[in-house]
N, C-alpha and C positions, 0 to 999 in steps of 0.2 A: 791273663793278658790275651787282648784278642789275636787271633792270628794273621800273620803279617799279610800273607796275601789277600785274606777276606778284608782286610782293614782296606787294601787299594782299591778293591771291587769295588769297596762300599764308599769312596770317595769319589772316584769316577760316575756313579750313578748320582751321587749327590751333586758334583758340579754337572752334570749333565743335565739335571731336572731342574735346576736352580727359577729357572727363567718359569717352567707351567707349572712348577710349583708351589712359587711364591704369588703367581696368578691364584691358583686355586685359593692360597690360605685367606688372601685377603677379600676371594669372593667370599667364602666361608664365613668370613669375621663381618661383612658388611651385611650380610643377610642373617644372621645368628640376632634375635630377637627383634628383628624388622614387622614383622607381623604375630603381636601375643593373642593370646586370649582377650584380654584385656581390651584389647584395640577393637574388636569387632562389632560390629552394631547386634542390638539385642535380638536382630531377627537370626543373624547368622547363628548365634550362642543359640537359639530354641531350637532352631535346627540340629546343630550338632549336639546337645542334651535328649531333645525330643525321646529317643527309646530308652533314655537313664532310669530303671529304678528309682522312684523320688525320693527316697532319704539321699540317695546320691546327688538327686539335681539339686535339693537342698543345701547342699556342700560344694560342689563343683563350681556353682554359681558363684561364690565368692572367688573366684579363684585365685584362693591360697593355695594351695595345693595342687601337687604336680600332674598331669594324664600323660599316661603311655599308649601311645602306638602299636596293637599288636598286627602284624602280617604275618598270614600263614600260609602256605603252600600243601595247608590239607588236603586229601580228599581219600578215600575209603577203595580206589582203586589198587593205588600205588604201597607197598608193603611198607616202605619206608617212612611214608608220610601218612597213614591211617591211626600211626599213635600220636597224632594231634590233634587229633578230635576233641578232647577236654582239654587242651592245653590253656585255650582262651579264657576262660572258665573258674583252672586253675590259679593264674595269672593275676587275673581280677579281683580274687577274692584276696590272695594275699597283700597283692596292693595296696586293697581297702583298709587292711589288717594294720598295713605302716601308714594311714592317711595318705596313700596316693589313689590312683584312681586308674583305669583302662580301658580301654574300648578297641574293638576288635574293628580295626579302621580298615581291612581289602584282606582280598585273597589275591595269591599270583596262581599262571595256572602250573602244573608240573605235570611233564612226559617222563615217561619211564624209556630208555634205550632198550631197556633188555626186552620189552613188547615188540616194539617198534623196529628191531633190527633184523636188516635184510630188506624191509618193505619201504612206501611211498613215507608212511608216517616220518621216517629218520629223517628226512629231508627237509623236517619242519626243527629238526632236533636245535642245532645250536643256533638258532636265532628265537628260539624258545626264551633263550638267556637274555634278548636283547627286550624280549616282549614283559617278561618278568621285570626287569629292570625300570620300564615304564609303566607296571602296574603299580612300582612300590611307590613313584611318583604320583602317581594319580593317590591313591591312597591317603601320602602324608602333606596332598594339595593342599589338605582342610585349615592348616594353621592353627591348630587346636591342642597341638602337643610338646610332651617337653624330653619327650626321648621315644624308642621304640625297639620292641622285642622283636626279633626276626626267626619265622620256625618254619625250616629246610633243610634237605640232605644232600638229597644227590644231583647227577652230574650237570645242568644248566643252571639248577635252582638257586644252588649257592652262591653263583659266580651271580648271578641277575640281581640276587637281593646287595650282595657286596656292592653293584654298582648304582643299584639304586640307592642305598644308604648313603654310600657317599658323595653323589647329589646330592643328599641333605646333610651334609659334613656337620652342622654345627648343630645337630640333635646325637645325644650318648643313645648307645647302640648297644641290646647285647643278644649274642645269635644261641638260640637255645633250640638244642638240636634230641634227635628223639633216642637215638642206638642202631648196632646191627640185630638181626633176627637171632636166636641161638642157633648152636652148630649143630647140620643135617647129614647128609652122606659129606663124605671130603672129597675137597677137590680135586684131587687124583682121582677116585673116583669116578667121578661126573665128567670129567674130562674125556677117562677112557672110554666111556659108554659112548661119548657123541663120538668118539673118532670109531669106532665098531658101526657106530649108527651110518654115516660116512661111507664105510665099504660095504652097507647093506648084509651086517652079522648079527644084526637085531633089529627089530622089528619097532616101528612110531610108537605103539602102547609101550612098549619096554623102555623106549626111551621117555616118554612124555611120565612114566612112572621114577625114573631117576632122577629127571628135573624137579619133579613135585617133593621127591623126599630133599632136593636142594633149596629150593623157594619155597620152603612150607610152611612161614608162620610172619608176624608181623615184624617191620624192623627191616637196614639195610641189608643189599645182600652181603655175603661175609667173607665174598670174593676184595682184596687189595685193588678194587677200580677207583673209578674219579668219586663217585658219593662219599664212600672211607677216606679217599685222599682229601674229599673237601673237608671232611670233621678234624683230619690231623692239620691242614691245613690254617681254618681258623680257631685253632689253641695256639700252633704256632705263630699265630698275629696277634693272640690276646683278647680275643673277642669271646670266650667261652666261658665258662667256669672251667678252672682247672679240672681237666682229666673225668671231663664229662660226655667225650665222646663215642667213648666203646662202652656204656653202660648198658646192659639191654631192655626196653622198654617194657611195662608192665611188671614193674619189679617195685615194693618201696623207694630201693635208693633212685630210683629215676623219677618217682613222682618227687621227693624229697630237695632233688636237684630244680627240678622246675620251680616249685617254688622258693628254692633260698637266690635263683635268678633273679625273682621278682623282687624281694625284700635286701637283694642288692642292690638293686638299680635306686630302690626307694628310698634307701637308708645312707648310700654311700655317693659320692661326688664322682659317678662313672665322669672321664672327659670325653668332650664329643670327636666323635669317630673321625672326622676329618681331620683334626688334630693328633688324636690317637695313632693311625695310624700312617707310618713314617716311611720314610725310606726303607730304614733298619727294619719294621716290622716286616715288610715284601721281601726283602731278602733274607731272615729268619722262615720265613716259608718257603721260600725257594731251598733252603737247605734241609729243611724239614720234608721237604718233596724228594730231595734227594738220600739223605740219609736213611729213607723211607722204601724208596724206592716205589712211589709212588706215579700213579696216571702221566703220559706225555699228553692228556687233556691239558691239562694244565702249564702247559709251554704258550697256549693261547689263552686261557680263560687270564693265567695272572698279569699277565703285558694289559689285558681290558681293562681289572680291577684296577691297576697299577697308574693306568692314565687316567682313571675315573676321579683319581687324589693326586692328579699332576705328576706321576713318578713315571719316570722314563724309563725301562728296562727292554733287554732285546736280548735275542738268543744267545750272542757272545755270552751275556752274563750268566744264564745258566749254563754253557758250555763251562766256563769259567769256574764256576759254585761247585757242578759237579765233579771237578779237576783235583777241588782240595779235600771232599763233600766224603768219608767213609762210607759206603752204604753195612746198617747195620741191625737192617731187620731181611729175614723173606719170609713173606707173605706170597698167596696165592694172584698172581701169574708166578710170581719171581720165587716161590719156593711150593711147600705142600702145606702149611698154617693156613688157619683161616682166620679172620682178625679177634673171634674170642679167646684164639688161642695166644695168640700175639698179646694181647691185654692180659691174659693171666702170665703170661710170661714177663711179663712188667712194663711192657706197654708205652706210649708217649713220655710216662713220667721218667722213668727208665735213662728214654733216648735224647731227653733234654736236659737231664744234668748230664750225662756222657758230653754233649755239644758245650755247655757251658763249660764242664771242669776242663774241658781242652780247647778251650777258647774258639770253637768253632760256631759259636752264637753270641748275638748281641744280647747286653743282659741290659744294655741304658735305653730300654724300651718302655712307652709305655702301654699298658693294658687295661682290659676292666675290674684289674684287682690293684691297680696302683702301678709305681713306676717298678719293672726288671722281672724276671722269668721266674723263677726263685718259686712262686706260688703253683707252677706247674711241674715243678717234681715230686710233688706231693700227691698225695688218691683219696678220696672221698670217701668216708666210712657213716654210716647211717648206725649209731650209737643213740639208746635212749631217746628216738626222736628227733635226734639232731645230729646234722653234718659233724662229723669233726674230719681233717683232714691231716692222713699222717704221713710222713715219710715213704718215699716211692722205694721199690726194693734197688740196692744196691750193688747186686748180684744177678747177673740173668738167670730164671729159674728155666731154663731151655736154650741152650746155644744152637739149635739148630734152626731156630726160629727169630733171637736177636742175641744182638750180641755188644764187646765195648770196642772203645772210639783204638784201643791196642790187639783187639782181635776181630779186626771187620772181616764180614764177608768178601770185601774188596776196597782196593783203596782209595775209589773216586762214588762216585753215584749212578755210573750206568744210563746217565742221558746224555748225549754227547749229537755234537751239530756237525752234518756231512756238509762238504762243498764241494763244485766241482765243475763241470762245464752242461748239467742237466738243471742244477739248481742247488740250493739248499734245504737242506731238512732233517728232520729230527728222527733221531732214532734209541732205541732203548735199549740197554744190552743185556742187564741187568742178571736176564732171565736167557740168554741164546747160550751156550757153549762157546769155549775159545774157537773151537775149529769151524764154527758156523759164524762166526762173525767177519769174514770175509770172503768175497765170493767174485768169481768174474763168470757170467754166463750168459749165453744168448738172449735176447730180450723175447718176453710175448707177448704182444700187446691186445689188451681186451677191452670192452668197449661197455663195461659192467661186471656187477656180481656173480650173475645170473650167468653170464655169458662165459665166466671161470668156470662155474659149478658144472653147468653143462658139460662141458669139453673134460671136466675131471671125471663125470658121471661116464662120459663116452670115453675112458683110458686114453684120452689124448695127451694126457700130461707125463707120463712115466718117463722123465727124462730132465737133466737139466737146465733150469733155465731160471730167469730172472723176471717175474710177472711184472708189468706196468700196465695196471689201472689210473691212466687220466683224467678230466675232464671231472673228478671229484671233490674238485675246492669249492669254498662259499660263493663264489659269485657263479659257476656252472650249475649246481645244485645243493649250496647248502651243505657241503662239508659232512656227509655222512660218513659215519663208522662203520668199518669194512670185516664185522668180526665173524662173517660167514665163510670169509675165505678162511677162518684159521686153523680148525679141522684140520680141513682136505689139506694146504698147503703141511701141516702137522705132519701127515701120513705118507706124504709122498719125502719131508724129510727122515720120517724114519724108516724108510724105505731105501733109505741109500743116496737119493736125490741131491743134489746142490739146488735150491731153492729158495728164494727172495721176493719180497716186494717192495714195488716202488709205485708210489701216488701223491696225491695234492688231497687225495683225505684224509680221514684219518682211522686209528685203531682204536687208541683210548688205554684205559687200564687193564685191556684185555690182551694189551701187548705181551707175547709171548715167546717161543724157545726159535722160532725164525724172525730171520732178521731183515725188517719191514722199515723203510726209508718212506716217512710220511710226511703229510704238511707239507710236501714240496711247493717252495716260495722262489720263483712267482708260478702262479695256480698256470697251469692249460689257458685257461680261458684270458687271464693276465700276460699272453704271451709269452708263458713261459716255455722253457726248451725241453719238458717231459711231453709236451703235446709231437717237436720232434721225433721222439723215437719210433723205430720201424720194425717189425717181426725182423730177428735175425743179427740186429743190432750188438755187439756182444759191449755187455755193462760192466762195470768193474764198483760195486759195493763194498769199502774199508771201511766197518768201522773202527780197525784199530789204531789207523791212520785218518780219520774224517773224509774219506774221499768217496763222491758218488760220481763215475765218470762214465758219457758213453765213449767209447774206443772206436770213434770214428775219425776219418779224415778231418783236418782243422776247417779247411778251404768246404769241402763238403759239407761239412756240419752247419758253416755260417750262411750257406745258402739255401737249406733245407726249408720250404714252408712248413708250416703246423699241418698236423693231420685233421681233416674237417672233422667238427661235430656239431652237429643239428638234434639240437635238445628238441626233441617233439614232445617229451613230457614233463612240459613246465605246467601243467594242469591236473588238478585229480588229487583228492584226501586234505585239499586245501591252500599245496602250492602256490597256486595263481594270487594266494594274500600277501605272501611272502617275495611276491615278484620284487619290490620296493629294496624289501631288506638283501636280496642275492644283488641288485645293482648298483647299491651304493656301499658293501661288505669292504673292506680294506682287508688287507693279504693277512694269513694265519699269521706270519710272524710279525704285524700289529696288531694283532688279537681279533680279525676277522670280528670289526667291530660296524654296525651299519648306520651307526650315528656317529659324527662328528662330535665336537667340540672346546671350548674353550682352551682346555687345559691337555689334550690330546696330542 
């Protein structure tokens, strides 16, 4: 039986969505075979054939038979997405294998954060998502298909293709993902070196040698951020093949999983994603994010996906989720696991019958294996050639790494929403200490990254305070990730320090042992009351209690203008494209989304 409170949750969003939801379904249903193959005139069909193999054009041309869709988010930079290179390939062939057919119909583009952070590039970061989103569009313009493969990991890429798939809701969808890297030095480890590197106790080569033994091979990183949180994420929507997302790439079972993708979609009655995915499936995710303890990325990316299929969700609900939500994995931030370890410890399969057999998941869902979750406690074994899938373990084989729904690490989820008279915003706890999790102290206010790092480099920080970086939400610059400050802030807490941040950007899955009040809605530039604060300020951070408050006079407070900011670098590494998308971006906690729409 489900459990009572999640059962109200899950009514409240459903009468709440009622109205852009039943818009979406019957846009979906009106547009679902409005334009076949069939219908095209014979120059459109030469065109879309024209690079076919002809035993293919031969076959295609009658069109009995189904074509898939593939979109990939390759490219030989990015470690995570370099093992899809053959995937198209792959795909094709066994398609042909069941009488269907495919064609590798777009690329979307994909950035890597972990290049990118600290620099201009980030800047370009999460409207990445919204440009991915209209590449899947342009791609599946052609009308030529009768479903589509989607292959991407990490952190914009997933959220982009989810939203472009369902724009095309009445095409079945299945997202066929690649793995993390094997495990390199541990994250303890690599951690300590950067905060040594930090107080200048080791030298660039020593450092740039410890990153390399951590990023050194193909695959996502094996750090618990938003990429890993995206793969647990859609198993827990039903978009996967079961317990296909921590498998490591370049392995039989991962080529093997690739293709029994294919000769699913060929063989079996996937439903189309629009339909597929429900109310219940976005909040099986959001407990899956929690149970998880996964990315505060994804307090924005799922409210986007969410209204992309009419569903209304908002921070209450994950407050909410994570209230009743046991957290019952740590992974690196939130423990010392890396996620191969987490998988050999029993992994997804594991933490989804724990959620079912205690009614903390919805099982009357449907997926690409058919209707209820049932298929995802199970694990992949590559036997003789062939898949068979058996029984997830029942037992954690590592409690220090997961554990069951009667011995949690804690008893909510560790993401939890502040309010208060600065704003509201999301915070992670996950990973902080009891005694680090609230904090009252003088405000600093900095005017960038650069401009912390500095003043940390010059011993100006050794003391406590509450940092407030401003002026860093989507519509000031594009909502970048602030994971430079986490070192230094790191170092000055283990230093004895009382230490905080607060911002309108954000951190991501890099959230870590300080406790950092992000996403602050409404942004600085939105008028919101973080742009108030003033050096000296003294802030009051609960998160044990939700409270982000600055300890000002009421009468003073209401009269304070914003502190000015003159973005002079709205230019430079490509900005100046993205002007369009920072001005018409809606606040994070509507998913800091820069297009409209019907069903939004």
């Amino acid at each position: 039986m489900i459990n009572k409170k999640l059962a109200q949750i899950t009514k409240n969003i459903i009468e709440r969505s009622k109205p852009t939801r039943n818009a979406y379904l019957e846009h979906i249903t009106s547009h679902k075979g409005k334009i076949q193959r069939k219908d095209l005139s014979c120059a459109n069909l030469a065109h879309a054939y024209a690079s076919m193999p002809n035993p293919m054009k031969e076959k295609i041309k009658e069109n009995k038979e189904s074509n898939f869709a593939i979109i990939s988010a390759y490219n030989d930079m990015l470690s995570a997405h370099q093992p899809f290179k053959n995937y198209p390939d792959i795909l094709k062939q066994e398609l042909f294998r069941h009488k269907a057919f495919g064609q590798f119909a777009g690329a979307t583009p994909a950035m890597c954060d972990g290049i990118t952070q600290g620099y201009e590039g980030m800047e370009l970061s999460l409207f990445s998502r919204d440009v991915i989103a209209m590449s899947v569009a342009i791609a599946l313009s052609h009308n030529v298909f009768d479903g589509a493969f989607y292959l991407g990991v990490c952190d914009k890429i997933v959220p982009g293709l989810l939203i472009g798939a369902l724009s095309f809701g009445y095409l079945p969808s299945i997202f066929v993902p690649s793995g993390p890297m094997t495990s390199g030095i541990s994250n303890e480890e690599k951690s300590k070196m950067r905060q040594l590197f930090a107080v200048g106790e080791i030298s660039r080569d020593k450092l740039l040698e410890s990153e390399m033994k951590s990023y050194h091979d193909i695959g996502t990183c094996t750090f618990y951020g938003t990429a890993n949180s995206n793969q647990m994420l859609v198993e827990f929507m039903g978009l996967h093949l079961p317990n296909s997302a921590f498998i490591n790439p370049n392995t039989p079972l991962r080529e093997a999983l690739v293709k029994k993708a294919a000769a699913h979609m060929a063989q079996n009655k996937v439903k189309a994603i629009g339909e597929l995915i429900s109310e219940k499936n976005i909040i099986n995710a959001i407990i899956g994010l929690m149970a998880t303890g996964g990315s505060t990325n994804h307090t924005i990316h799922l409210i986007a996906i969410a209204r992309a299929a009419g569903i209304i969700i908002n921070w209450d609900d994950f407050d909410a989720i994570s209230a009743i939500t046991p957290l019952l994995a740590r992974v690196y931030p939130n423990g010392k696991a890396d996620v191969n370890q987490f998988e050999a410890a029993g992994g997804l399969a594991f933490i989804i019958r724990e959620l079912l057999e205690n009614g903390l998941l919805h099982n009357d869902v449907e997926t690409i294996m058919g209707r209820g979750m049932e298929a995802y406690t199970k694990n992949p074994f590559l036997i003789n050639g062939e898949i068979l899938y058996k029984e997830g373990v029942r037992v954690s084989q590592e409690e220090t790494i997961l554990r069951s729904v009667k011995n949690p690490f804690s008893k909510d989820g560790g993401v939890k929403i502040l309010h208060g008279n600065i704003g509201r915003a999301v915070i992670k706890v996950s990973a902080i200490k009891e005694e680090h999790q609230s904090i009252k102290a003088p405000a600093i206010v900095f005017h960038s990254q650069q401009d912390f790092l500095q003043r940390f480099q010059n011993q100006e920080l050794q003391k406590d305070f509450i940092a407030v970086l401003p002026y860093q939400g989507p519509r000031a610059n594009g909502m970048p990730e602030l994971h430079k400050l986490t070192p230094s802030l790191g170092i000055l807490q283990d230093q004895g320090f009382k230490v905080a941040l607060i911002t309108d950007g954000r951190m991501s899955g890099a959230s870590g042992k300080v406790p950092a009040a992000i996403h602050i809605s409404p942004e600085a530039l939105l008028n919101g009351n973080i742009a108030k604060i003033q050096d000296g300020d003294m802030l009051l951070l609960d998160a044990k209690n939700g409270k982000l408050e600055a300890l000002v006079d009421s009468q003073e407070w209401e009269k304070r203008k914003a502190n000015k900011h003159d973005n002079k670098e709205a230019f430079g590494c490509g900005k100046e494209l993205f002007a369009g998308f920072r001005a018409q971006s809606s606040s994070a906690e509507t998913g800091a989304m820069s297009f409209g729409g019907h069903f939004q």
